[in-house]
C-alpha positions as CSV (number, residue, x, y, z in Angstrom):
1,X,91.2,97.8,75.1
2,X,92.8,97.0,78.4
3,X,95.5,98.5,80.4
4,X,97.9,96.6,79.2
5,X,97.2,97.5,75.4
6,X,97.0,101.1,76.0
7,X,100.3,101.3,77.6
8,X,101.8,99.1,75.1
9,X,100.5,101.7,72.4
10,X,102.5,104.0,74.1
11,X,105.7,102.0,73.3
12,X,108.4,103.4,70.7
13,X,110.9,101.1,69.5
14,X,113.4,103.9,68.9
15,X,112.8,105.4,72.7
16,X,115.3,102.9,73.8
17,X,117.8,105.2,72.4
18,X,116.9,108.3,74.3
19,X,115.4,109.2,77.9
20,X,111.5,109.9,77.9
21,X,111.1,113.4,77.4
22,X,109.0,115.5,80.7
23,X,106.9,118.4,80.2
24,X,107.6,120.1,83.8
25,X,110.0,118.4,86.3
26,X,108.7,116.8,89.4
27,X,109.1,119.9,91.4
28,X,108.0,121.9,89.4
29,X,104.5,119.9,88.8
30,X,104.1,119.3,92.4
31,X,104.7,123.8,93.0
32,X,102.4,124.0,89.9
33,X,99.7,121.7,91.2
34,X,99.7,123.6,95.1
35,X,101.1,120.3,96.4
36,X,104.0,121.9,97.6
37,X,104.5,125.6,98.9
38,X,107.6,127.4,97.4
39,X,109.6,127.9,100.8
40,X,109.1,124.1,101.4
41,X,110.6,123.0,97.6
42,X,113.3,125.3,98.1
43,X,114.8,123.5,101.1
44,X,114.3,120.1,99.7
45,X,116.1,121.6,96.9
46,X,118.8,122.4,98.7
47,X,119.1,119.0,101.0
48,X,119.1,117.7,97.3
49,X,121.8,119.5,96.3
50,X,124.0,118.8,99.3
51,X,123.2,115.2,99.6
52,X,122.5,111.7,97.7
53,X,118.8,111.7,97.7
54,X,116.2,111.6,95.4
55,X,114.0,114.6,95.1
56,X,110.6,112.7,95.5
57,X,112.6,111.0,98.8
58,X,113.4,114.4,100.2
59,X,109.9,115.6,99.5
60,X,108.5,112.1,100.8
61,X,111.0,112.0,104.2
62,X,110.3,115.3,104.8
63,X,106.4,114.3,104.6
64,X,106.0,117.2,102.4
65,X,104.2,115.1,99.9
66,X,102.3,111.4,100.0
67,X,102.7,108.9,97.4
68,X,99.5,109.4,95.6
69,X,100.8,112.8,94.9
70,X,103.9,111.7,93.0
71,X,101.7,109.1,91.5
72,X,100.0,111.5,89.7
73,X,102.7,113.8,88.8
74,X,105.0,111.1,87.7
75,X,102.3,109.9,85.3
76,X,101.5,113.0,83.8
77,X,105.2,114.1,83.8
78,X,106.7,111.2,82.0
79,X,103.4,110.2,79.9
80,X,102.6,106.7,81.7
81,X,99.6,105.2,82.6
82,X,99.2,103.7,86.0
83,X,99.4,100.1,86.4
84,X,96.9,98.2,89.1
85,X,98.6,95.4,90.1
86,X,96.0,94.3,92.7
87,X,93.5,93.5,89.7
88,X,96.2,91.7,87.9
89,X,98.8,90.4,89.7
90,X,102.0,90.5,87.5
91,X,103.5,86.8,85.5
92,X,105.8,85.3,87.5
93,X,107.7,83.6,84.3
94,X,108.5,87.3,84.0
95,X,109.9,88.4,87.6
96,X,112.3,85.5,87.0
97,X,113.5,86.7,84.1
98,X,114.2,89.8,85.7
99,X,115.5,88.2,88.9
100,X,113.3,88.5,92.0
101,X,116.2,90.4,93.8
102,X,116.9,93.0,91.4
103,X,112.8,93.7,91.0
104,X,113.4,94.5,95.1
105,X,116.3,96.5,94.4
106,X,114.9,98.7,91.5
107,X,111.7,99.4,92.5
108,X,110.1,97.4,89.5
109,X,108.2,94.4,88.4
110,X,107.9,93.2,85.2
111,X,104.2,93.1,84.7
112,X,102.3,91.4,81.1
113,X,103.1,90.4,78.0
114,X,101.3,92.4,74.9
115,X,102.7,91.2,72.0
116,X,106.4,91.7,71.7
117,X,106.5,94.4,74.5
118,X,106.7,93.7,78.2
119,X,104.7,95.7,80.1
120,X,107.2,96.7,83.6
121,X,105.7,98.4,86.4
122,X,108.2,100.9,88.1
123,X,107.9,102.7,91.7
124,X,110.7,105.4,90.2
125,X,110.3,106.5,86.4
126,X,113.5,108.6,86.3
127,X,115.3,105.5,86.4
128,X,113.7,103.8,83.6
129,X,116.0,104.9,81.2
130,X,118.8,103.5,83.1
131,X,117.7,100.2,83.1
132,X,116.2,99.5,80.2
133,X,119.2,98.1,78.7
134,X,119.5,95.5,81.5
135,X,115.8,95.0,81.1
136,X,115.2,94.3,77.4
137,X,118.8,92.4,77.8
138,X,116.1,89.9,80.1
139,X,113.0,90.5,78.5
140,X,113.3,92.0,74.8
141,X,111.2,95.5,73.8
142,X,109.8,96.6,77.6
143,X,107.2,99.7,78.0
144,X,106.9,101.5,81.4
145,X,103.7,101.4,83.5
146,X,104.0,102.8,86.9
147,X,102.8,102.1,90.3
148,X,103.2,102.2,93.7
149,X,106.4,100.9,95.6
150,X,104.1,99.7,98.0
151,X,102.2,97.8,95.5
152,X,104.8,96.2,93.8
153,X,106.3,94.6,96.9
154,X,102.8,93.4,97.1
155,X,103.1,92.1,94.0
156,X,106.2,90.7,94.2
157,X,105.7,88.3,97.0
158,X,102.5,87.7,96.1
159,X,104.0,85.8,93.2
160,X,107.4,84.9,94.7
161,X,106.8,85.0,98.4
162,X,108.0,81.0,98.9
163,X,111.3,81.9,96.4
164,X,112.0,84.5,98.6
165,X,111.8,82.4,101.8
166,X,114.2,80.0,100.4
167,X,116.7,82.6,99.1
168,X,116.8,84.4,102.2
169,X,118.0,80.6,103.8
170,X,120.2,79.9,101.5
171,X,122.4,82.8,100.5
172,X,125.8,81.7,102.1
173,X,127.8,79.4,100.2
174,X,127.1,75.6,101.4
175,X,130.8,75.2,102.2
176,X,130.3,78.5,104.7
177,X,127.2,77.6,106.3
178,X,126.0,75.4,108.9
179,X,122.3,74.7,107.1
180,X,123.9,70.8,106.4
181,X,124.2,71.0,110.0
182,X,122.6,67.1,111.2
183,X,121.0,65.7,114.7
184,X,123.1,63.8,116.5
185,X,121.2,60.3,116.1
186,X,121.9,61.4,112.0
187,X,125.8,62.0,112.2
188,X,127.9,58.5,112.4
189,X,131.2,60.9,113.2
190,X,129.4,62.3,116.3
191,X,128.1,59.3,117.9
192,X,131.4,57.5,117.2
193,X,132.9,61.0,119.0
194,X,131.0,60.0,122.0
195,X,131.2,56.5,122.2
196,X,135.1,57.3,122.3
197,X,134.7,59.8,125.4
198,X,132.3,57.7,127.0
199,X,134.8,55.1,126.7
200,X,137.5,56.5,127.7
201,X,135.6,57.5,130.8
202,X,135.1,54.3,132.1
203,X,137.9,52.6,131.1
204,X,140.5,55.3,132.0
205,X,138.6,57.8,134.3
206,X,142.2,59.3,136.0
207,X,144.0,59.9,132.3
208,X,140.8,61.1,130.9
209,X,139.9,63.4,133.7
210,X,143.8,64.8,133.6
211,X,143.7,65.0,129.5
212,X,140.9,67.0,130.0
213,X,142.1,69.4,133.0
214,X,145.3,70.1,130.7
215,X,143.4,71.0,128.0
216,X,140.9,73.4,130.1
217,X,144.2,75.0,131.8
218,X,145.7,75.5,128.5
219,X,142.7,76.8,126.9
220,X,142.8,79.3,129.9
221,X,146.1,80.2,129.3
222,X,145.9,81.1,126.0
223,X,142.5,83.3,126.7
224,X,144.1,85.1,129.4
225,X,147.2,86.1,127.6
226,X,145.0,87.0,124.7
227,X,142.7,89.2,127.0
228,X,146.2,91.0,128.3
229,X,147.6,91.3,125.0
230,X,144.2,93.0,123.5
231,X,143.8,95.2,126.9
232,X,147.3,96.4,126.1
233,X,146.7,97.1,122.5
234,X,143.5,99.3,123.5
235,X,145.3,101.4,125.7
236,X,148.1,102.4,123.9
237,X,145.5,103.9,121.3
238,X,145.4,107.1,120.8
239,X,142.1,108.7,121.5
240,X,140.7,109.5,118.8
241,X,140.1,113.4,117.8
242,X,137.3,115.1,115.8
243,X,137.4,114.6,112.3
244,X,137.5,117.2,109.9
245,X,134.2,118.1,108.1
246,X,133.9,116.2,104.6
247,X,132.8,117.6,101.4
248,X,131.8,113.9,100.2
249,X,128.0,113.5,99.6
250,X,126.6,111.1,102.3
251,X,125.1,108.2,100.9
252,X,122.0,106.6,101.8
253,X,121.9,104.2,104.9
254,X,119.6,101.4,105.4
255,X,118.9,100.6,109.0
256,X,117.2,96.9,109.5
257,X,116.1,95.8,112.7
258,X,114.3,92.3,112.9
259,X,111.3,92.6,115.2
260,X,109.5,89.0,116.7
261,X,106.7,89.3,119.5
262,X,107.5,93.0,120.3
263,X,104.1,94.1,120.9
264,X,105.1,97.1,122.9
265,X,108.4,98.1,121.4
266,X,107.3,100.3,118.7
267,X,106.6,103.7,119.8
268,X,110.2,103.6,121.6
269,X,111.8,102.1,118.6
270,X,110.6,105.0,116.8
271,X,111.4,107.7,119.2
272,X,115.1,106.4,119.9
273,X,115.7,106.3,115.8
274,X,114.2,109.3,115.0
275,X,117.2,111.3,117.5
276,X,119.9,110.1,115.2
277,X,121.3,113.2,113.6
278,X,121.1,112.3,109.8
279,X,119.1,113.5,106.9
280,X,116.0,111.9,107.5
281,X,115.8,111.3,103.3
282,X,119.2,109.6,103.1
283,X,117.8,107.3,106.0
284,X,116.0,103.5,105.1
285,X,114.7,102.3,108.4
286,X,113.2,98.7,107.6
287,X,111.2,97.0,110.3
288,X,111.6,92.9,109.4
289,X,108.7,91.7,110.9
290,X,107.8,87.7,110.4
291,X,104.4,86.9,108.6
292,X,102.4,84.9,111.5
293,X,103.8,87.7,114.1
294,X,100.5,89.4,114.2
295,X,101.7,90.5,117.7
296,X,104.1,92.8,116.4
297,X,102.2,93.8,112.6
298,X,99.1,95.1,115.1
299,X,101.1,97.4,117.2
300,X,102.9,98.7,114.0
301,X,99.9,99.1,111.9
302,X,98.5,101.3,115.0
303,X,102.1,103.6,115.3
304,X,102.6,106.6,113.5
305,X,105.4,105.5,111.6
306,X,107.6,108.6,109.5
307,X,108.4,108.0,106.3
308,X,111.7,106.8,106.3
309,X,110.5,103.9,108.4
310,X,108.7,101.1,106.5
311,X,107.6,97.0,107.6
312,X,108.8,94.5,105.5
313,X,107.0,91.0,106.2
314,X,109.5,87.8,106.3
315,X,107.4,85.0,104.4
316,X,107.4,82.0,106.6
317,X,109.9,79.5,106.0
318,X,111.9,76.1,107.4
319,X,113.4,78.5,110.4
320,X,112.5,81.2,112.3
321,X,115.8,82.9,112.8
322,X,116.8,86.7,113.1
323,X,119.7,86.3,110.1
324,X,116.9,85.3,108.1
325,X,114.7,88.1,108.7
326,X,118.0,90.1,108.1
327,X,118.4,88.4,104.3
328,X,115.2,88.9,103.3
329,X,115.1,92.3,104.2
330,X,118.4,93.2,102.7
331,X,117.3,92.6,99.1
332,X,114.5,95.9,100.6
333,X,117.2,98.4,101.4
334,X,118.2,100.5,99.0
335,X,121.6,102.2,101.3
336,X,124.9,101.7,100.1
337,X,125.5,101.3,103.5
338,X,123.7,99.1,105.7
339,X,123.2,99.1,109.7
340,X,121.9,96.8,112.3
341,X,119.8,97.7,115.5
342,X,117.9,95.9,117.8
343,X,114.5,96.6,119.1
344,X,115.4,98.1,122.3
345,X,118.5,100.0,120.7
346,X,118.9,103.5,121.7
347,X,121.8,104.7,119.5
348,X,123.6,108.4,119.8
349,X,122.3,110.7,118.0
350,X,125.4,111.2,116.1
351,X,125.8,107.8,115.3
352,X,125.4,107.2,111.3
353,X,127.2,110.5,110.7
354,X,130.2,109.1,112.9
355,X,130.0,105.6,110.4
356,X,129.4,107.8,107.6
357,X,132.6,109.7,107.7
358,X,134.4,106.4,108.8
359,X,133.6,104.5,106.1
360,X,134.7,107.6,103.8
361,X,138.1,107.9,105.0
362,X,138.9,104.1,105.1
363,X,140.0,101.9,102.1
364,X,137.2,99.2,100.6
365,X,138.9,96.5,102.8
366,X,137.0,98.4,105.3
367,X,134.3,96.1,104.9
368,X,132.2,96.4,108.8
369,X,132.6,98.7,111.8
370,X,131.4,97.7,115.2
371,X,130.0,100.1,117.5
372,X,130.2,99.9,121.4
373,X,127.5,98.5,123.0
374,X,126.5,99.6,126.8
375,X,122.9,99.4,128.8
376,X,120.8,102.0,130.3
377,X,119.4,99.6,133.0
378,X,122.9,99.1,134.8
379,X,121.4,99.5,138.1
380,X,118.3,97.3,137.7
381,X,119.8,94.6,140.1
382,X,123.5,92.0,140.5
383,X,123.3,90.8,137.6
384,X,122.5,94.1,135.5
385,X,125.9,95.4,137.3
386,X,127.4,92.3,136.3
387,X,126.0,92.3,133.0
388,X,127.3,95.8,132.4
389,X,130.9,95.3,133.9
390,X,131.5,92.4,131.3
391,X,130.2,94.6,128.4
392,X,132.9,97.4,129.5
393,X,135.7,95.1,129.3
394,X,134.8,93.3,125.9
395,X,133.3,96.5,124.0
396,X,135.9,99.1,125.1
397,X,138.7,97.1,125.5
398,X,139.3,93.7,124.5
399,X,137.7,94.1,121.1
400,X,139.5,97.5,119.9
401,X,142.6,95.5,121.1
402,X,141.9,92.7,118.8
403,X,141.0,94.6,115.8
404,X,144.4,96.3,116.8
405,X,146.1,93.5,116.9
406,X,144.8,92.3,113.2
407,X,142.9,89.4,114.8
408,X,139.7,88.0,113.3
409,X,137.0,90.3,115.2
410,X,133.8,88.1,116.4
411,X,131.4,91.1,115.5
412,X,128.1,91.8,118.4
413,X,125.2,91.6,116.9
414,X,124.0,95.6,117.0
415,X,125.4,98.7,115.9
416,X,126.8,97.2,113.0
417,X,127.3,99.0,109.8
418,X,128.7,97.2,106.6
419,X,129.4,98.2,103.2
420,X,126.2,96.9,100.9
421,X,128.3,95.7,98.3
422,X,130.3,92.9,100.9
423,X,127.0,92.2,102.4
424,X,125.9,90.7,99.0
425,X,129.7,89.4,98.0
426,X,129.8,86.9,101.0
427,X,126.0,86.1,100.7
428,X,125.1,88.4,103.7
429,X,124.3,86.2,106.6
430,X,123.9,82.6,107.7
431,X,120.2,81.9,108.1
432,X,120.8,78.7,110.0
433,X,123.5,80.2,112.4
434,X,122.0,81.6,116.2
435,X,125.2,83.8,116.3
436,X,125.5,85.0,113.4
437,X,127.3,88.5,113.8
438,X,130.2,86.0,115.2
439,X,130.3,84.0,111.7
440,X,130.1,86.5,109.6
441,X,133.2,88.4,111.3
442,X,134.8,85.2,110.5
443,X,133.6,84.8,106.9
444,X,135.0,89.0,106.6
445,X,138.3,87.4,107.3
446,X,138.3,85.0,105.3
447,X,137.6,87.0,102.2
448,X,140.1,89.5,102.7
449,X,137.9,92.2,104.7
450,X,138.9,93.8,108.1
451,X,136.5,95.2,110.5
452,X,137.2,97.8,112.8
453,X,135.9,99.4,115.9
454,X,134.1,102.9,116.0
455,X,133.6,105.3,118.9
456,X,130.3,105.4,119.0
457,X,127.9,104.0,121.6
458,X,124.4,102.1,121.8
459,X,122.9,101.5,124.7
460,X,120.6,98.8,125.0
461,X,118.6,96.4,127.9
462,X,120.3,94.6,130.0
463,X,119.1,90.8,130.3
464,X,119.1,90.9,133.9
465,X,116.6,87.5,134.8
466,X,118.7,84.3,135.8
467,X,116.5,82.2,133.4
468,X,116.2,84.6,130.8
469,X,120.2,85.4,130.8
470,X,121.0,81.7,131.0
471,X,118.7,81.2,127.6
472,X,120.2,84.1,125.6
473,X,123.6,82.9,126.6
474,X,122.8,79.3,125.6
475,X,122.2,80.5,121.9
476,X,125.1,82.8,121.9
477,X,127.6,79.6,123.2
478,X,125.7,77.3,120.7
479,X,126.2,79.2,117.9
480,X,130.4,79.7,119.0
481,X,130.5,76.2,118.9
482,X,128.9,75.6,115.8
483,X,130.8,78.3,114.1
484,X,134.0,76.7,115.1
485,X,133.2,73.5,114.0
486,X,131.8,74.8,109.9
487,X,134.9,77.0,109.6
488,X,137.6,74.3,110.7
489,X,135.6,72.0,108.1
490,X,138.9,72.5,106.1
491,X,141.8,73.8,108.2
492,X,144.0,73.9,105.5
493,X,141.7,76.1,103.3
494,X,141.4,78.7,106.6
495,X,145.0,78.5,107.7
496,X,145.6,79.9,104.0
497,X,142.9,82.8,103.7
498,X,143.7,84.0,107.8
499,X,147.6,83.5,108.1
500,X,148.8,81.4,111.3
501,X,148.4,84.6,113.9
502,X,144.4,84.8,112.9
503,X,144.3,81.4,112.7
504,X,145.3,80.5,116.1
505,X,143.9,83.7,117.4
506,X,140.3,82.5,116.4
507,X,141.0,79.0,118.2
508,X,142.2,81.2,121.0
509,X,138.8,83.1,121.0
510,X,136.8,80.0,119.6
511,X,137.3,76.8,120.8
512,X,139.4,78.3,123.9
513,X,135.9,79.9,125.0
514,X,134.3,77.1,124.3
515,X,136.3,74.5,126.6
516,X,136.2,76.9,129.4
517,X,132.6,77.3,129.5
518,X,132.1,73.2,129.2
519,X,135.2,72.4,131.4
520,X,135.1,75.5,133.9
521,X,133.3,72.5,136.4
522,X,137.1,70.6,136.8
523,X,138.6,73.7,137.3
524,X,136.3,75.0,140.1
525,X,136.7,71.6,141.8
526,X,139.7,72.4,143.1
527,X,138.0,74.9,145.0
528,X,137.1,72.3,147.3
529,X,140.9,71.4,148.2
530,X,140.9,74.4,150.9
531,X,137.7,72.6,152.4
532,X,139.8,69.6,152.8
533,X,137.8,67.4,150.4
534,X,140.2,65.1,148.7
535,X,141.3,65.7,144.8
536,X,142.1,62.2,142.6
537,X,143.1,64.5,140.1
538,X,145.4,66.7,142.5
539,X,147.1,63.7,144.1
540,X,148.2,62.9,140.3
541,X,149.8,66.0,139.9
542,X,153.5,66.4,139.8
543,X,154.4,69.8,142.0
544,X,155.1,71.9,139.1
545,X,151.7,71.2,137.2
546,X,150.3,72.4,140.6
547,X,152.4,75.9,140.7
548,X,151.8,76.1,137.1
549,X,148.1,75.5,137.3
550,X,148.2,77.9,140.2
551,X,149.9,80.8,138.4
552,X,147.5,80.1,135.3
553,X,144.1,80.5,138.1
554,X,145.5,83.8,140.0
555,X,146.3,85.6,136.3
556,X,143.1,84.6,135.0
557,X,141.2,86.1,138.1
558,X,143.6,89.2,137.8
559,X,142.7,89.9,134.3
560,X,139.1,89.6,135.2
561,X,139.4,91.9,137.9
562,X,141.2,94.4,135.9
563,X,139.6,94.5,132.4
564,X,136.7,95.1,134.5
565,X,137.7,97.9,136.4
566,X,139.4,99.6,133.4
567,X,136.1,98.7,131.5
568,X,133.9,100.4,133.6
569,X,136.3,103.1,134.4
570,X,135.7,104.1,130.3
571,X,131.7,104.3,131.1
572,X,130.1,106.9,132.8
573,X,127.7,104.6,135.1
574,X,129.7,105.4,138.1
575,X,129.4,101.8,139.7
576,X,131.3,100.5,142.7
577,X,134.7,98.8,141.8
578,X,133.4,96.4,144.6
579,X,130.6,94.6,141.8
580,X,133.6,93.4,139.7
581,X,134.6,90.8,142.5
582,X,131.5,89.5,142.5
583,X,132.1,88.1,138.5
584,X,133.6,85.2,140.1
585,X,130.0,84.3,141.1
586,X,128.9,85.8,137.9
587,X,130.6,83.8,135.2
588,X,129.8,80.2,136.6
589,X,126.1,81.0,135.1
590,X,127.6,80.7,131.7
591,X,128.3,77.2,131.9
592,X,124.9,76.5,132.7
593,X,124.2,78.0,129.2
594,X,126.9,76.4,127.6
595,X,125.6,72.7,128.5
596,X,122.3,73.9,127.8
597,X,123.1,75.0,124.3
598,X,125.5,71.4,123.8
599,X,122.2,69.5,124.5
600,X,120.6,72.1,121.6
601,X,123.2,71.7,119.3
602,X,122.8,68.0,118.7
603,X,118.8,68.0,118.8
604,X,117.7,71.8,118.2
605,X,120.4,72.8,116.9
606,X,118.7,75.9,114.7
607,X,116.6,76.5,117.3
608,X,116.3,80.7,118.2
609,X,115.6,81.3,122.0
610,X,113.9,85.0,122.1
611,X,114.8,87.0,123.8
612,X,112.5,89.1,125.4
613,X,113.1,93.1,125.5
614,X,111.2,95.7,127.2
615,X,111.2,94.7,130.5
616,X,113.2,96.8,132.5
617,X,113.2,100.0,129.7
618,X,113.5,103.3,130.8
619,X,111.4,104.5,128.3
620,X,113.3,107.4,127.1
């Protein structure tokens, strides 16, 4: 008789009606057995007690126990037979039934067919019970076998590895995502686009070049009262005080951080992670890792990893993206809470407990909060300094001041913690999209959520190598663009879900950014006036363009100046005021990107340029 027989024997029609019943509980099996000393049960007991987890996570977080242990006690505890799934990989007919996502999420996978009954493999027995109802609802009378968690992942993309792939693509609604996104040579609207601006180049050079020097001083405009408005909503904040302690049980939070070519990354990924002051049971650290990477899967296989740090493997797929990574290893976490890091993150130890208690005291419109993000290399060379000074004014200022101002909030793409069940409401993130944190803040908006800021910092590496910067700003300005252009597919629609003020304040910070980076070049022409170069497009000018063109210049460089110096004034790096005069020199590097990610948008357009991290780590 085979395995699948013998646990089908097992089966009782009328157990459906009534939980399994145990002969000792897990603890007290594992205390019976000598897997567990007494002291050591008694303090998972009481982390237990006191907080959301499991007791075979406690036990397993706390590495009190290994999974062959519980294996064994599960089986004998709740009379099941083990299940090997590498001999006989499970039907895939059947995982369908189930839906592939919820076999992820439950820790189960519908194995064979024995007559009438469905043999299900399960990671977690105690919550068999639970779900047989939704089970049998999907696949008629279903017996338990159990197995490994570990193995039935295995299993599970063994069978469904490609349907995986093109769900993690595909989650965002088509009418929210750029995947439809086409080449230039394929999109009749965006050749006739430039046929009109090439024509209007060479048939009315002087009008075009003034239409577009209007539109890059209004653009600027608009930004810098923006950037004054937000600076003045952050400082009339109060600072915020200590919260009082919580009787609420913290939940469980699922950290991912997408890994690609970070050979060298993991022993410091680890180390930074495990500071973070929460229970280490109520914490799901998943390393996304993508399946040809064999770069990064060797140096992970060789780390010690704890327990509450597992490697999920992205199956390959049409792009090789970091939102990608991040849907496919959402369907893994099982946090009602879910966080994201980057490799070289090093986030305060008091970080999740901060969110935690956040998240508790908000209303569910409270859908993401946004943690500052600062660098530990600040000092590595100009641009470092430079690097750092801009993060000051945008993370500690002019964001807090536009989530004060109820703006739309284009979120960073670390230290972000949203609430699971949003995540999978809006379809999580854009696979296609090389800013994605930007889009979905947007897509938050639009659905009615609100993000908010949180006083809590990460520090991170600063990109401090001409090339490199100018790459990973290419892909940042790219994806603004085409973020822009999918969510004003239907003005109307987004006028009604954001209400005129977030409407025009995502132009503001959207296509505003946008035109300065691309038409910053006719602005800094005038530089050469003083030089006593000749200006066609000064001559044109009537004298009060000129003194308001000039007012518009001095206020942008004043806001520059001071967001900076009140940015950095909120760190604790200590840097000369003198290094925010130099971002005059600084900022011209971005329109480099942003021509670099134009050309990119019309023939790479989902193309990822990697960043590369541990270069200039301190280690710690």
């Amino acid at each position: 008789m085979g395995a699948a027989e013998r646990i089908s024997d097992r089966h009782d029609p009328e157990a459906s009606a009534r939980p399994p019943r145990r002969t000792f509980a897990v603890g007290a099996s594992l205390l019976r057995e000598g897997v567990v000393a007494p002291d050591e049960m008694l303090t998972a007991l009481s982390h237990q007690g006191r907080e959301a987890g499991r007791l075979p996570d406690v036990l397993r977080a706390r590495g009190l126990v290994v999974e062959r242990d519980l294996l064994g006690v599960d089986a004998r505890n709740w009379g099941i037979r083990l299940v090997d799934l590498d001999a006989a990989l499970p039907d895939p007919r059947l995982i369908d039934a189930v839906g592939v996502q919820d076999c992820l999420r439950h820790g189960l996978v519908p194995w064979q067919k024995v007559g009438d009954v469905t043999i299900v493999a399960t990671s977690r027995p105690a919550d068999f019970h639970r779900l047989r109802p939704m089970l049998e609802a999907r696949l008629g009378l279903v017996a338990a076998g159990l197995a490994s968690s570990r193995a039935i992942l295995a299993a599970i993309h063994a069978r469904r590895g490609e349907l995986l792939s093109r769900a993690a693509e595909n989650r965002v609604a088509q009418s929210e995502s750029c995947r439809s996104w086409p080449r230039l040579h394929r999109s009749p609207r965006a050749l006739a686009g430039l046929a009109v601006m090439l024509a209007a180049l060479l048939l009315a050079p002087l009008a075009t070049g003034l239409a577009a020097l209007g539109f890059a001083v209004i653009s600027l405009a608009a930004i810098v009262a923006l950037k004054f408005a937000a600076t003045a909503a952050a400082l009339r904040a109060p600072r915020p005080g200590p919260l009082p302690a919580s009787d609420a049980i913290p939940p469980v939070v699922s950290i991912i951080v997408a890994l690609y070519r970070e050979g060298d990354i993991a022993p410091r990924l680890v180390r930074r992670l495990a500071r973070l002051d929460y229970p280490a049971e109520l914490l799901d650290v998943i390393l996304a890792v993508e399946a040809g990477d064999h770069l990064t899967l060797g140096a992970l296989d060789r780390a010690e990893l704890p327990p509450w740090m597992r490697v999920v493997i992205v199956p390959e797929g049409q792009v090789k993206t970091k939102p990608r990574a991040l849907n496919h290893a959402l369907d893994h976490a099982r946090g009602a809470i879910v966080g994201v890091y980057d490799a070289e993150d090093a986030p305060e130890p008091d970080q999740l407990r901060k969110v935690v208690e956040r998240f508790q005291r908000s209303g569910p419109d409270v859908a993401c909060l946004q943690g500052v993000l600062d660098y530990y290399n600040p000092r590595t060379n100009w641009l470092s300094r430079c690097f750092t000074i801009e993060y000051a004014g945008w993370f500690r200022l002019v964001l807090p001041g536009i989530a004060r101002l109820g703006l739309v909030v284009p979120l960073g793409g670390t230290t972000l913690f949203f609430r699971r069940d949003v995540l999978d409401r809006l379809g999580a993130w854009d696979a296609h999209n090389v800013t994605e944190d930007a889009d979905l803040g947007i897509r938050l908006a639009r659905h009615g959520y609100r993000t908010e800021l949180i006083e809590t910092t990460t520090l991170e590496e600063a990109n401090c190598r001409p090339l490199p910067w100018i790459k990973q700003r290419s892909r940042w300005i790219k994806g603004y663009m085409m973020t822009w252009a999918v969510h004003m597919r239907h003005p109307r629609l987004l006028w009604r879900q954001l209400g005129p003020r977030r409407f025009w304040g995502f132009q503001v910070l959207f296509l505003g950014s946008i035109a300065q980076f691309l038409l910053a070049p006719i602005l800094w022409s005038f530089l050469l006036l003083p030089l006593g170069f000749p200006h066609p497009l000064y001559a044109a000018l009537p004298v009060p363009a000129i003194w308001a063109m000039s007012i518009v210049f001095f206020l942008a460089e004043a806001s520059n100046i001071l967001i900076g110096a009140l940015g950095l004034g909120r760190t604790a790096h200590r840097l000369s005021l003198l290094w925010v005069l130099t971002l005059k020199v600084y900022y011209p590097l971005a329109s480099l990107a942003a021509y670099k990610g134009l050309a990119e948008l019309v023939t790479r357009p989902f193309y990822w340029d990697k960043t590369t991290h541990g270069i200039f780590d301190d280690g710690k």
